[in-house]
C-alpha positions as CSV (number, residue, x, y, z in Angstrom):
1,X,0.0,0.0,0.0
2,X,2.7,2.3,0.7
3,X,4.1,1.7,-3.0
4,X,1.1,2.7,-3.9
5,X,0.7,5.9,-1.9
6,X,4.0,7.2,-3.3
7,X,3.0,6.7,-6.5
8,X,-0.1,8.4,-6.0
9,X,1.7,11.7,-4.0
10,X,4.3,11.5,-7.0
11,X,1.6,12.5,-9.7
12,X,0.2,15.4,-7.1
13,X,4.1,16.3,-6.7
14,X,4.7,16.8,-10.0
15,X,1.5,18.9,-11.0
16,X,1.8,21.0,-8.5
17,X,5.6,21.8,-8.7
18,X,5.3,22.7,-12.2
19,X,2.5,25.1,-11.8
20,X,4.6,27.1,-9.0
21,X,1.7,27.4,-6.8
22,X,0.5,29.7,-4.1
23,X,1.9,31.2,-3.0
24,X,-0.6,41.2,17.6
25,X,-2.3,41.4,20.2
26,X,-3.3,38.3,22.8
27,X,-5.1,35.4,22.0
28,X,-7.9,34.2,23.8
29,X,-6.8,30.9,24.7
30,X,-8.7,29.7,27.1
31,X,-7.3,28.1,31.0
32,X,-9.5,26.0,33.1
33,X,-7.9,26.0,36.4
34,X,-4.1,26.0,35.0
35,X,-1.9,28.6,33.8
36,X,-5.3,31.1,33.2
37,X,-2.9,32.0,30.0
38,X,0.0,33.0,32.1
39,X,3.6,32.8,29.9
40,X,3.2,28.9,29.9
41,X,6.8,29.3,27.8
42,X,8.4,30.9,30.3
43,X,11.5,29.2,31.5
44,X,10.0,29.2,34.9
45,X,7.1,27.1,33.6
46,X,7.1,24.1,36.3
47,X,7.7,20.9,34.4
48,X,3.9,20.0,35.7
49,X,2.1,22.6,35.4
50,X,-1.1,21.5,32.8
51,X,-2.0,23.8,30.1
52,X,-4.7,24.9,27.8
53,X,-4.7,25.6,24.6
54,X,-7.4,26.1,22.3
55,X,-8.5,24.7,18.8
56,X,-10.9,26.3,16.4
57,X,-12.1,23.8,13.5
58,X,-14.9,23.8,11.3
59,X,-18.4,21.8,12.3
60,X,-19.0,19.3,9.9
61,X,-19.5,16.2,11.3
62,X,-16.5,14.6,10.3
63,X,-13.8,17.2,11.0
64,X,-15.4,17.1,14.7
65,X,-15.2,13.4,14.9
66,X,-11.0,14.0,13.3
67,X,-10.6,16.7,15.9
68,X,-12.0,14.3,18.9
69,X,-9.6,11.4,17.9
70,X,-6.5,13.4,17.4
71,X,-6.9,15.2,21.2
72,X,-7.8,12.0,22.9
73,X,-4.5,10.3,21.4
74,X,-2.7,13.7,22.2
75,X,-3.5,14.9,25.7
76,X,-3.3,10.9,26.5
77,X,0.8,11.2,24.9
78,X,0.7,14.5,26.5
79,X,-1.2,14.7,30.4
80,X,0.0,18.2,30.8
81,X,-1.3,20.0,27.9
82,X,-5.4,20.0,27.4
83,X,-6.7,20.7,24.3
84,X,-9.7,23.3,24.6
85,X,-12.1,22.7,21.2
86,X,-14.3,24.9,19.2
87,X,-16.4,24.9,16.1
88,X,-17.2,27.6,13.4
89,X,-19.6,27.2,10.2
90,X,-18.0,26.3,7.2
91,X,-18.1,28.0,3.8
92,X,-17.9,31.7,3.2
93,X,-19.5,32.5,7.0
94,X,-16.3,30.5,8.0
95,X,-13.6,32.2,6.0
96,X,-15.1,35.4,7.1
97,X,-15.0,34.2,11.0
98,X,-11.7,33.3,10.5
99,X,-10.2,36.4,9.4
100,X,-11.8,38.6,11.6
101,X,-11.1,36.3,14.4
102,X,-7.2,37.2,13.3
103,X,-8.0,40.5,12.2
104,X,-9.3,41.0,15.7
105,X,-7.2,39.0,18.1
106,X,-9.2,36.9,19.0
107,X,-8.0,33.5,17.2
108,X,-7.4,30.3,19.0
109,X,-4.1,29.3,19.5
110,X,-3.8,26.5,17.0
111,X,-6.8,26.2,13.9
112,X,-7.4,24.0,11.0
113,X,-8.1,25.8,8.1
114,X,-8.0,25.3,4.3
115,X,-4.3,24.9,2.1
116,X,-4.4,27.0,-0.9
117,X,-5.4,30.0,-2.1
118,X,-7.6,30.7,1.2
119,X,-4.6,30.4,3.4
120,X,-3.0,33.5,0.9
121,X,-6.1,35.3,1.8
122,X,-5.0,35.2,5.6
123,X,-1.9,37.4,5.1
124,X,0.1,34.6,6.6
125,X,3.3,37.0,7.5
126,X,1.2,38.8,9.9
127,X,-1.3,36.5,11.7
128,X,0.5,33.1,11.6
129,X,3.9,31.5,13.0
130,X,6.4,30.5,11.1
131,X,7.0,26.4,10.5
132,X,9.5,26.2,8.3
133,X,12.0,25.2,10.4
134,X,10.0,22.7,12.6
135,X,11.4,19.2,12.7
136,X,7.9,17.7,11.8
137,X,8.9,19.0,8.4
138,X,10.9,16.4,7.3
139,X,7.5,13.7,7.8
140,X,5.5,16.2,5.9
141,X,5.4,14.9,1.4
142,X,6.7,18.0,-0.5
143,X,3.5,18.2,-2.8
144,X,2.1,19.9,0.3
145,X,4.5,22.5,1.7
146,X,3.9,24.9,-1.5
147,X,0.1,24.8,-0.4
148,X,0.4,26.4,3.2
149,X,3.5,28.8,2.2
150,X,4.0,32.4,1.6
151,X,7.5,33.9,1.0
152,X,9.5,31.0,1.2
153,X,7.7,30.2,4.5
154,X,5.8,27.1,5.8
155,X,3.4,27.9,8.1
156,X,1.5,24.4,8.9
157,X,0.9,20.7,8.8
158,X,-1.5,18.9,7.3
159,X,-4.2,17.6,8.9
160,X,-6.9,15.3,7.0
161,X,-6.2,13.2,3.4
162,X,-6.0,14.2,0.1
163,X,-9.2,14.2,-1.7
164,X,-10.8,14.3,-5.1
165,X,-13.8,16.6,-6.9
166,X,-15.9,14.6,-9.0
167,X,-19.2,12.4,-8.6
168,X,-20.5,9.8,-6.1
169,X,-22.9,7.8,-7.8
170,X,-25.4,5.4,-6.6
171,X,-23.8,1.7,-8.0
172,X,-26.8,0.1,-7.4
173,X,-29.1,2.6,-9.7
174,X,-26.7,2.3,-12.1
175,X,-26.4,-1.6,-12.4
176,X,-30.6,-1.7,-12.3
177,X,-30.7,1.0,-15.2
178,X,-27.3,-1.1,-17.2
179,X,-25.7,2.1,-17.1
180,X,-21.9,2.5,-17.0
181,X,-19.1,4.9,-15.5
182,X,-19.1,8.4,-18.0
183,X,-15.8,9.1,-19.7
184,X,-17.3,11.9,-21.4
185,X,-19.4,14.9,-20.4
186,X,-21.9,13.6,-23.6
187,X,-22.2,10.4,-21.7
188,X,-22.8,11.7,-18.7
189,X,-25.6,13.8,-19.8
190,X,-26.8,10.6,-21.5
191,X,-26.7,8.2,-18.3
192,X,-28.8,11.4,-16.7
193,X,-31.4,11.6,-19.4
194,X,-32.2,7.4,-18.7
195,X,-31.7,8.4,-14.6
196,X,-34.5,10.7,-14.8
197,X,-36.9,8.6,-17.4
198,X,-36.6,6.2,-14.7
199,X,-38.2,8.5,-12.2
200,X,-35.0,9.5,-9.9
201,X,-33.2,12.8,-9.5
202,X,-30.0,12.4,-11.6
203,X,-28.1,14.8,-9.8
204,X,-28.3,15.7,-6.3
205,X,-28.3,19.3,-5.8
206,X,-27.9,20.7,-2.0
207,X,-27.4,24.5,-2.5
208,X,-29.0,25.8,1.0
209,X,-25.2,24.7,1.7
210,X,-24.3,27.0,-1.1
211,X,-20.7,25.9,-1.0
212,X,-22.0,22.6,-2.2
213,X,-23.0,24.5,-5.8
214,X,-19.7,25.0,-6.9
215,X,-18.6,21.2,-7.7
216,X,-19.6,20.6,-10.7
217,X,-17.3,23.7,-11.4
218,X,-14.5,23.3,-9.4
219,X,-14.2,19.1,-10.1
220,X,-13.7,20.1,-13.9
221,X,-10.4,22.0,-13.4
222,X,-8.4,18.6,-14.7
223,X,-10.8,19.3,-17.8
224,X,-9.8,22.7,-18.1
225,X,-5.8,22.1,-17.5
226,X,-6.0,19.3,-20.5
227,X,-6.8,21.6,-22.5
228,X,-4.6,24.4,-21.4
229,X,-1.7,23.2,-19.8
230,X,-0.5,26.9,-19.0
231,X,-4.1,27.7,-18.0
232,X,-3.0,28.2,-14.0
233,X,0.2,30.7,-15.4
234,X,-2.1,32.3,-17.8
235,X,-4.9,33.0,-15.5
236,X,-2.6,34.3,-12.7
237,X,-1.3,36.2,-14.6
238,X,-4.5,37.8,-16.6
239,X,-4.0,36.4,-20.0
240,X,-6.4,34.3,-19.9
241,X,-10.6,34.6,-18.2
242,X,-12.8,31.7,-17.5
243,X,-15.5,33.9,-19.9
244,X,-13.0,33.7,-22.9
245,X,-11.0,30.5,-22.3
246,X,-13.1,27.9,-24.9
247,X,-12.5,25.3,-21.9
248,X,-12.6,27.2,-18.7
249,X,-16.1,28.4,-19.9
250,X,-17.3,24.6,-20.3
251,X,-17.1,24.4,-16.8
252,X,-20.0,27.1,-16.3
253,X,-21.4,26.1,-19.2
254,X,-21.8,22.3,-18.0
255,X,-23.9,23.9,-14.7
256,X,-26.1,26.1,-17.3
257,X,-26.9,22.3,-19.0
258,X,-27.5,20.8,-15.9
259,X,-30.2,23.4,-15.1
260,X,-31.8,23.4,-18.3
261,X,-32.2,20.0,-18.7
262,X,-34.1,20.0,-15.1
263,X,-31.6,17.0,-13.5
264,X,-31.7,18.0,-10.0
265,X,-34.2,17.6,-7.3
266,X,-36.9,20.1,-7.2
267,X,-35.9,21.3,-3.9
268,X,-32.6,21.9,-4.4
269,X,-32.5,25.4,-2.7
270,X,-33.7,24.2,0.2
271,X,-31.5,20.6,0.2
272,X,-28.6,20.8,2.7
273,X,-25.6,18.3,2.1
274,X,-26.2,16.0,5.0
275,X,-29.7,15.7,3.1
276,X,-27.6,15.1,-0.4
277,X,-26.0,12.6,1.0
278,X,-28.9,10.9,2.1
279,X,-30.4,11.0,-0.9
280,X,-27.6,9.4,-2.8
281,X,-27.3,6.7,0.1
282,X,-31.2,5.4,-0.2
283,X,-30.8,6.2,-4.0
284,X,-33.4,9.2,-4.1
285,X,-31.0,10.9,-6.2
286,X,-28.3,8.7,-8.4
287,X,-25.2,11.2,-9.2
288,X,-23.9,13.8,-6.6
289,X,-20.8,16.3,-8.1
290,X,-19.1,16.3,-5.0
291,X,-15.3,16.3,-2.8
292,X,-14.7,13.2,-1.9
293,X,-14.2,14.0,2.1
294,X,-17.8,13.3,2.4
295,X,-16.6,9.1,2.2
296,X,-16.5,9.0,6.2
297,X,-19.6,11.0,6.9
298,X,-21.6,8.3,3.7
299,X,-19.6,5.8,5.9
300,X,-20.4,6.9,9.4
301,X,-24.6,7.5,8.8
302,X,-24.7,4.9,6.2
303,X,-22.5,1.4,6.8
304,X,-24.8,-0.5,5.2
305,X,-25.0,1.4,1.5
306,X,-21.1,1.9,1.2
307,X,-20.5,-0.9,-1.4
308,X,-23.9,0.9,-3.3
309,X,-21.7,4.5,-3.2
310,X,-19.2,4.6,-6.4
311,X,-16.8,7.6,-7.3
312,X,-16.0,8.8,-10.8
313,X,-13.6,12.3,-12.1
314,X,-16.0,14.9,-13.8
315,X,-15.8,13.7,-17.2
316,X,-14.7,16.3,-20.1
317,X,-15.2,16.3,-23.8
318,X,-13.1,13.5,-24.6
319,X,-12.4,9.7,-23.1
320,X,-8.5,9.5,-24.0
321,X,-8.1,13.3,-21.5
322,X,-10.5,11.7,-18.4
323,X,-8.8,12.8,-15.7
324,X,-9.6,13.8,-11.8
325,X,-9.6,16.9,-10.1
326,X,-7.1,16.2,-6.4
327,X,-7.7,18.8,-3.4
328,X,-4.6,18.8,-0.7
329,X,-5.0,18.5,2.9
330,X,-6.4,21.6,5.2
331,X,-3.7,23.0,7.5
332,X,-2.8,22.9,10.9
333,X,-2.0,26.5,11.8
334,X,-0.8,28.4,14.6
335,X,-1.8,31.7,15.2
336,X,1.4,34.3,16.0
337,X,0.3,35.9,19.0
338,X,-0.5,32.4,20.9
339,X,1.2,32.5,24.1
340,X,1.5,29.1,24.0
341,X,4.0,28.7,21.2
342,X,5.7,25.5,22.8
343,X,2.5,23.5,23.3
344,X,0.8,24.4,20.1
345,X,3.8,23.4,18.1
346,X,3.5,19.8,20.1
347,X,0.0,19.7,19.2
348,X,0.8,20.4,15.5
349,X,3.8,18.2,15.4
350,X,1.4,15.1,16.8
351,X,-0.7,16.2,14.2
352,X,1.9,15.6,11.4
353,X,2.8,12.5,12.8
354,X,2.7,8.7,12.1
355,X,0.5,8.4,15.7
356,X,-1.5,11.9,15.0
357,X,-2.7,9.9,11.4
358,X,-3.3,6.7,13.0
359,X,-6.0,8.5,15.5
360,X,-6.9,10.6,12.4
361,X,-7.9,7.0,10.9
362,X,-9.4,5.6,13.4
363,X,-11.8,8.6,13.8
364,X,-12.8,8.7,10.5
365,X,-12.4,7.0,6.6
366,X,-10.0,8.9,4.6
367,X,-11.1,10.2,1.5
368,X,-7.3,9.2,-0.2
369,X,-3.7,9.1,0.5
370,X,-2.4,11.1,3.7
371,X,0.5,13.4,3.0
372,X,2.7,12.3,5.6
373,X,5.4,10.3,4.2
374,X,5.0,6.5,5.6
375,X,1.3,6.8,6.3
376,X,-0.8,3.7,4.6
377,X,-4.4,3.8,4.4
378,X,-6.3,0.9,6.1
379,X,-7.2,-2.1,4.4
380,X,-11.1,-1.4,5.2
381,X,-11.1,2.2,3.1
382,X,-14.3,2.8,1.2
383,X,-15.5,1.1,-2.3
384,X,-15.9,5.1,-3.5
385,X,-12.0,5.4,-2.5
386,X,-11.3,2.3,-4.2
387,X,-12.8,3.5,-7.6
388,X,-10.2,6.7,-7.1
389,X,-7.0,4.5,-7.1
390,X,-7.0,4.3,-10.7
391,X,-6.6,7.6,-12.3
392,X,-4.5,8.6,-9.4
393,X,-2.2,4.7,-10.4
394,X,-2.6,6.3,-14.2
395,X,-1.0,9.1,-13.2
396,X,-4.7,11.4,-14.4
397,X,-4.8,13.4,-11.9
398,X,-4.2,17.5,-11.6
399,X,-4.4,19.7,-8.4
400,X,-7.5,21.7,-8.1
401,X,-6.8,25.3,-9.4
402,X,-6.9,26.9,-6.4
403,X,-3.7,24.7,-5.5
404,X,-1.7,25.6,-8.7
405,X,-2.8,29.7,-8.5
406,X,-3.7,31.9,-5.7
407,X,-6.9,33.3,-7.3
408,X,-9.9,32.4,-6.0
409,X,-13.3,34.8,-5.7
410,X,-14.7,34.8,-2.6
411,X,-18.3,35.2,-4.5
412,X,-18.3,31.3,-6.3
413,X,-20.8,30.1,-4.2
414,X,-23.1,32.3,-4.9
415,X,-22.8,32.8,-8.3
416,X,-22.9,29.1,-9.1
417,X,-26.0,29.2,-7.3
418,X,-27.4,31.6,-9.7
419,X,-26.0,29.4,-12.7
420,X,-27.1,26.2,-11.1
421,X,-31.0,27.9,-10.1
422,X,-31.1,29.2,-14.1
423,X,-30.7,32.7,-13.1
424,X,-27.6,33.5,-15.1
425,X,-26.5,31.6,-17.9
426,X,-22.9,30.1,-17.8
427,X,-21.1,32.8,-19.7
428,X,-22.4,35.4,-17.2
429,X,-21.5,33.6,-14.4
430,X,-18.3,33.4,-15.9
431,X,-18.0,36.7,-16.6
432,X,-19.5,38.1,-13.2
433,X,-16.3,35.3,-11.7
434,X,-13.7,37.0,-13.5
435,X,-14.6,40.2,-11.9
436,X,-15.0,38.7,-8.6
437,X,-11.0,37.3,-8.8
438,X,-10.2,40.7,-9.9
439,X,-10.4,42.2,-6.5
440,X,-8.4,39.0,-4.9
441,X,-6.0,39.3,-7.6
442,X,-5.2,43.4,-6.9
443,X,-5.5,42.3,-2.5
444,X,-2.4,39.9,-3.4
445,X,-0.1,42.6,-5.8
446,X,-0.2,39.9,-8.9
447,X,1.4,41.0,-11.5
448,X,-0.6,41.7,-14.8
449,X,-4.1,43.1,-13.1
């Protein structure tokens, strides 16, 4: 398995290396009865005395369950150092939360928080200590570092397993119907046409989580970087817009089709993703564009329909260019102002460690490989997994585009809504996208806009 995981990490390494990616006041941890956030790093610090620091994560069920196994294991490795948790929503609300939170001061001493362009958006030099230089390092894969750096600086670890954008599918719907995996965007829309004469919602469509809306978009970046290797470059850059890139603007476009061809549930403005899921698990719904970390939470609510769930890449225009769409792992961050340096960098350091993945795994499925070198995944992992390890064995696989540039519009969400509800057509969600980077793009100083 380990073989394998290398290879996997290799064809990640090498996509996102060549696209030269991405780039106080106190805190408010909190003390229960111990230090009351006295200078626990003082060299006075009594060798017993127990400390608190806190943890700010997002709510979904599964990063809660992660967060649970990795303290247990921890403060049990670690008696003197409690681990103090809180949740924030996820989505825009939670990016928004987040930076005020270090805007304001008032960030938690250690928080898990996207890689990517969304960590650029944090102005890492100012709010967030400096990792570089932190023995964990050396266990971290190198794919990753670029992902949670600015300036030549790493400033995390990762916490969680790769994943993938593309569609869960409902095996069983698909075997009843003699339907097979799409290679092709033309046979997707094809298997979707027979779904619905059948009387079931081809494609599950949750957008009262609006983050949920922006799949169908985001999982066809592999599409979009076949055909236009420099698209990443030539984006950051200006050059090129998803409005007036022939292949960027299939990705809208594919939304716009989805919505005129009526495939998703009728309710899908008032569906939430735990509902989504749901649907696709008692096959209500048949195809749900979606990141594959929702595996453990499938796993978790429904054991017995696991070998029923399948996974397949958002197909593109041709078979011979099917590829999938890889997100990296969130990161483990420490905010600058914590005054418990020492301990948070324990915690993160267990984190990024063989024992911090082996609680991460027994809390929850991972959605792929882990990105810690030496970590296998277990031997139970999830058929939709399972259906993953070929394009990523095939070498077909490219990092999601906010991975391999650090432009990303803070307004997708909602204007894949608007594509996805028929509001706007794809080339004006396009174009009203492009404008929304622009202000990201001018935030960070790129060159070119």
């Amino acid at each position: 398995m380990s073989k394998q995981t290398s290879k996997w990490v290799a064809g990640i390494s090498t996509s996102v290396l060549l696209a030269g990616v991405l780039a106080g006041c106190g805190t408010t941890s909190t003390s229960s009865g111990d230090t009351k956030g006295q200078a626990a790093d003082s060299g006075s610090k009594k060798a017993d005395e127990k400390v608190t620091i806190s943890l700010l994560i997002d709510n979904t069920q599964d990063s809660v369950n992660i967060a649970k196994g990795i303290v247990a294991a921890f403060e049990k490795k670690y008696p003197n150092i409690h681990v103090e948790q809180e949740t924030r929503p996820g989505g825009g609300e939670g990016d928004n939360i987040v930076k005020t939170r270090l805007a304001t001061g008032d960030m938690t001493d250690v928080f898990f928080y996207n890689s990517g362009s969304l960590m650029q958006a944090l102005n890492p030099e100012q709010n967030l200590l400096d990792l570089t230089s932190e023995p964990f390092q050396a266990n971290v894969i190198d794919s990753f570092k670029p992902t949670v750096s600015s300036k030549g600086k790493i400033y995390a670890g990762p916490i969680g397993s790769t994943m993938a954008g593309g569609w869960f599918y409902n095996k069983k719907i698909y075997a009843d119907l003699g339907l097979s995996v799409p290679k092709t965007w033309a046979e997707l829309m094809a298997n979707s046409e027979k779904i619905k004469a059948a009387g079931i919602t081809p494609v599950i469509g949750s957008y009262k989580d609006d983050w949920t809306s922006q799949l169908v978009v985001l999982a066809d970046y592999y599409n979009v970087q076949a055909a236009n290797p420099k698209f990443a470059d030539e984006y950051t850059a200006n050059k090129v817009k998803y409005a007036t890139d022939a292949g960027a603007l299939k990705s809208f476009e594919k939304l716009e089709e989805i919505a005129k061809k009526g495939y998703m549930n009728k309710d899908f403005l008032a569906t939430t993703y735990d509902a989504g899921l749901k649907m696709l698990a008692e096959g209500k719904g048949a195809q749900y564009p979606m990141l594959s970390f929702a595996t453990p939470a499938l796993g978790q609510n429904f054991p017995d329909k696991m070998k029923d769930i399948g996974f397949f890449a958002q197909p593109g225009e041709s078979a011979a260019t099917n590829g999938l769409t890889v997100w990296m792992p969130s990161g483990a961050y420490i905010y600058k102002a914590t005054k418990h340096a020492e301990q948070a960098k324990k915690f993160v350091e267990f984190v990024a460690s063989l024992d911090g993945i082996a609680a991460q795994s027994a809390a929850s499925m991972p959605s792929g490989p882990y990105a810690i070198k030496g970590a296998k995944l277990p031997d139970n992992v999830a058929q939709a997994v399972k259906e993953m390890t070929p394009y990523f064995d095939g070498n077909k696989t490219a990092p999601a585009l906010e991975f391999v540039s650090p432009i990303k519009g803070s307004s997708l969400p909602q204007i894949t809504t608007e594509v996805g509800a028929g509001i706007k057509t794809g080339k004006q969600g396009a174009e009203v996208y492009d404008k929304d980077v622009e202000k990201q793009a001018k935030q960070l100083g790129l060159q070119g806009w």
